[in-house]
N, C-alpha and C positions, 0 to 999 in steps of 0.2 A: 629398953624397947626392942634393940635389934635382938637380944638373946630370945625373945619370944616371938618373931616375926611370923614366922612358918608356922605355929598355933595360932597367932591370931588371922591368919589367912582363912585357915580351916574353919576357925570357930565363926568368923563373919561370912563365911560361904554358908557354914548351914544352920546360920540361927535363922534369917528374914525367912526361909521354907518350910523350920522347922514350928517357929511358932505359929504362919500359916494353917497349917496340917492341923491345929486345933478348932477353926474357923468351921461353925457348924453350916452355918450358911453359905458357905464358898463350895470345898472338895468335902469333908468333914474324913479328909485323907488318912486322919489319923489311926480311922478305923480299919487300914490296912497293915499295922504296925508289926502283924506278926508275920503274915508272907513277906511284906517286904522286907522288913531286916533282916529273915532268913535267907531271902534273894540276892540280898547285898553282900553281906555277910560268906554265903557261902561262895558265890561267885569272888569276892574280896581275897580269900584265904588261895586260894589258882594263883591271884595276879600278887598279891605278897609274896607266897610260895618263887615265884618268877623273880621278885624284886631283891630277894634274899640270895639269892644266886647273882644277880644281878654287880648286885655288891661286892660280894666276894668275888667274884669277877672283875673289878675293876671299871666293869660299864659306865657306872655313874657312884657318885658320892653324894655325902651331902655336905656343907660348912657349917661346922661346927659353931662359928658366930650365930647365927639366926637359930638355935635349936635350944632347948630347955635341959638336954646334957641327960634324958633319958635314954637308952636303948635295949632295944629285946631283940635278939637273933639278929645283930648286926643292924637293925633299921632304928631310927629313932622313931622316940614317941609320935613323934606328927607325922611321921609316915603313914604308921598304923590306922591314927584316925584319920588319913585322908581319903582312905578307902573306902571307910563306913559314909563320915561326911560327904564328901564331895559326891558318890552318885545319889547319896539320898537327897541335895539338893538336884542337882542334874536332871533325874529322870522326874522330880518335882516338878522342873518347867513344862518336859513331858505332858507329864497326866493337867500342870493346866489347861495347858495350852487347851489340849480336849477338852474339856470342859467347859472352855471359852471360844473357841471355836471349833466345834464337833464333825462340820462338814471337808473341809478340804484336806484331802487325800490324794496319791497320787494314783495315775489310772496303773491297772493289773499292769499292764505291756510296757508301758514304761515305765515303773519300779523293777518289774524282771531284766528288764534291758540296763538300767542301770545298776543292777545287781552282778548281772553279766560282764558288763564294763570291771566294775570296781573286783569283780571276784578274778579274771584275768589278768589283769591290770598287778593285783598285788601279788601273786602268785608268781609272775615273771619276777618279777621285783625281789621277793621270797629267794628265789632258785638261782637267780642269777647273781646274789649276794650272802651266798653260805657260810664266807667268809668275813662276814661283819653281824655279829651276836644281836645287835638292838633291832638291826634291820628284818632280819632272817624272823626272829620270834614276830616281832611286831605286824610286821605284813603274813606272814609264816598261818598266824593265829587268825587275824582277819582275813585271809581267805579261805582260810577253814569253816569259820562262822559263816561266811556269805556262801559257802559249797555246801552248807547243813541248811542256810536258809533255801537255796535253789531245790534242793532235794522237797523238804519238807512244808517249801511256799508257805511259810507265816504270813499271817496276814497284814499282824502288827507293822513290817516295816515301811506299808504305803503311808503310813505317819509318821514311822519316827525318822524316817528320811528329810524330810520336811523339820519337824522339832529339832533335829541335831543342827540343823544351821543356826536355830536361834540358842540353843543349849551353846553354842562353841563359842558364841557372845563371851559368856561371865566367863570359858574353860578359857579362853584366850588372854583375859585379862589375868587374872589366877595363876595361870602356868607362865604367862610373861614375866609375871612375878618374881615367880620361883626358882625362872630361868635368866634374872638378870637385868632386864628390862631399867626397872627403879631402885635399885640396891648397888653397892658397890664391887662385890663379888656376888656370885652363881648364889642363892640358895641351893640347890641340884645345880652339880656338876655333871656333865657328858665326858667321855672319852672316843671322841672324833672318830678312832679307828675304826668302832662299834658304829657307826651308824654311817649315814651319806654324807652329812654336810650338808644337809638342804634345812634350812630353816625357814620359817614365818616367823617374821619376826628376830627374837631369841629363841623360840620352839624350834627344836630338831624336829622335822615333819615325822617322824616314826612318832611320836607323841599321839598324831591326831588319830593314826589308825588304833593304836592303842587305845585311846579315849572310847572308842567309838565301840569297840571288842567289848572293853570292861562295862558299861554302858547298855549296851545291847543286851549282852549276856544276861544283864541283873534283870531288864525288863519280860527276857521271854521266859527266865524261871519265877519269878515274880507272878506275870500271868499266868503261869502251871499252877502256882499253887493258891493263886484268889480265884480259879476256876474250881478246884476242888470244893471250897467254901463259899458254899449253897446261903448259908445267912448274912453274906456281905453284900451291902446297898452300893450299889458302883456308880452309878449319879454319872457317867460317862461311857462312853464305849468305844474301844481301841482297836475295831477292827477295818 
């Protein structure tokens, strides 16, 4: 069991969304299969690309106990698929949530304000830790995205501001996981120097703004390209 732990994480994170996603009467989500996974997918290939350096760097490992004893460019197998799985359940909660409750959003002024907040906020954080690698990219990145969203005022995030509290539900339990929580040693291993030392939990807090980058990202390329595709029925609306 434990040589498979980290797959079956993945796999029970994204079967309950994924068989969802055929439910004609619900989202009938499925019928976005093709921007979406290329949303995931290419946004994926960024933060892998990151995670492969990552490694080779030292920043974090993985224990070899819990893994299936594949590897490609240094990461193992369930690495790989945690990128595809994990936001295709995540941003799942997302689009139900709309679907399920369409109306609460957060006002123009205060999502820009708290955009403001968190886009300063990481930035100091960023700059003032150039010498700790997990820190630096992690906040580094997300305040890049939130400086792209101030420029270009998405609309999307008066929602998914809102959704990522209830999405960091399941990313909490998952990543506690993965980080020790229930196990005997670390599935993922940290190296402390790399980052602050602040944790939730077992989460190193550069995790959440991570989460949040990789996440984000997928939904507003994701929306580029189901906006292109004129004969997709959206049964919700995300702005």
């Amino acid at each position: 069991m434990n040589s498979y732990l980290y797959l079956i994480l993945d796999i029970i994170s994204f079967s309950v969304p994924f068989i969802v996603s055929f439910e004609k009467k619900y989202l009938n989500f499925i019928q976005f299969w093709k921007p979406y996974f290329t949303a995931i997918i290419s946004v994926g290939l960024f933060f892998i690309s990151w995670d492969i350096v990552f490694v080779i760097q030292n920043v974090w490992w993985f224990h070899p106990k819990y893994l299936v004893g594949i590897s490609i460019l240094h990461l193992p197998l369930e690495e790989w698929l945690f990128f595809i799985l994990i936001p295709y359940s995540s941003n799942f909660i997302h689009y139900s949530l709309l679907y399920l409750f369409p109306k609460p959003k957060l006002g123009i002024k205060t999502s820009k304000i708290i955009t403001w907040i968190l886009f300063l906020g990481s930035l100091c954080v960023a700059l003032f830790h150039t010498d700790r690698l997990y820190t630096l990219c992690s906040f580094g990145i997300f305040a890049i995205l939130l400086g792209l969203q101030l420029y270009f005022n998405w609309s999307f995030i008066r929602r998914y501001y809102l959704s990522f509290i209830v999405i960091y539900i399941p990313f909490f339990i998952v990543n506690s996981w993965l980080t020790g929580s229930f196990t005997e040693e670390p599935i993922v291993n940290y190296n402390n120097e790399e980052n602050l030392g602040l944790k939730i939990g077992t989460i190193p807090i550069e995790d959440t703004f991570y989460c949040f980058s990789l996440l984000y990202s997928s939904i507003l390329l994701f929306e580029y390209l189901k906006s292109k595709n004129k004969n997709l029925s959206y049964g919700f609306n995300n702005t």
